[in-house]
Phi, psi and omega in degrees: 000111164309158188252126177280336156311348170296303183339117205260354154314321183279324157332324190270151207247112173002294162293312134333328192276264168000286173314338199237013165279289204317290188316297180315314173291016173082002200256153180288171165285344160316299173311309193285274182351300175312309194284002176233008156080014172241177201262134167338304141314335168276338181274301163352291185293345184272332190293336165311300172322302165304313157296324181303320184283341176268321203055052196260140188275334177186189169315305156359277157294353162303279177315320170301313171325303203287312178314320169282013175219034161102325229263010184215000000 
């Protein structure tokens, strides 16, 4: 039986989510940044993050990612 703890959904951290929603709608880490009122560099480190927690290859795949799975 999978562990949902596995999940890399379950993994991402709120504010991640926030980040890889944005990022899935077309917004720059410029943009995502304005809209969450945090610095650019922090969007950056998060979007590190997400790929790492997804195994995901770039944005790209990032988004297809958010897309199989409900977040957009």
């Amino acid at each position: 039986m999978d562990d949902p703890s596995h999940d890399p959904i379950n993994q991402l951290t709120p504010r991640e989510l926030e980040t890889l929603r944005a990022i899935a709608l077309g917004l720059s880490a410029k943009e995502v940044a304005k809209l969450l009122n945090i610095a650019p560099r922090t969007v950056e480190r998060h979007i590190d993050h997400i790929r790492l927690k997804t195994r995901t290859r770039n944005r790209s795949h990032m988004v297809a990612f958010a897309i199989a799975n409900g977040l957009v």
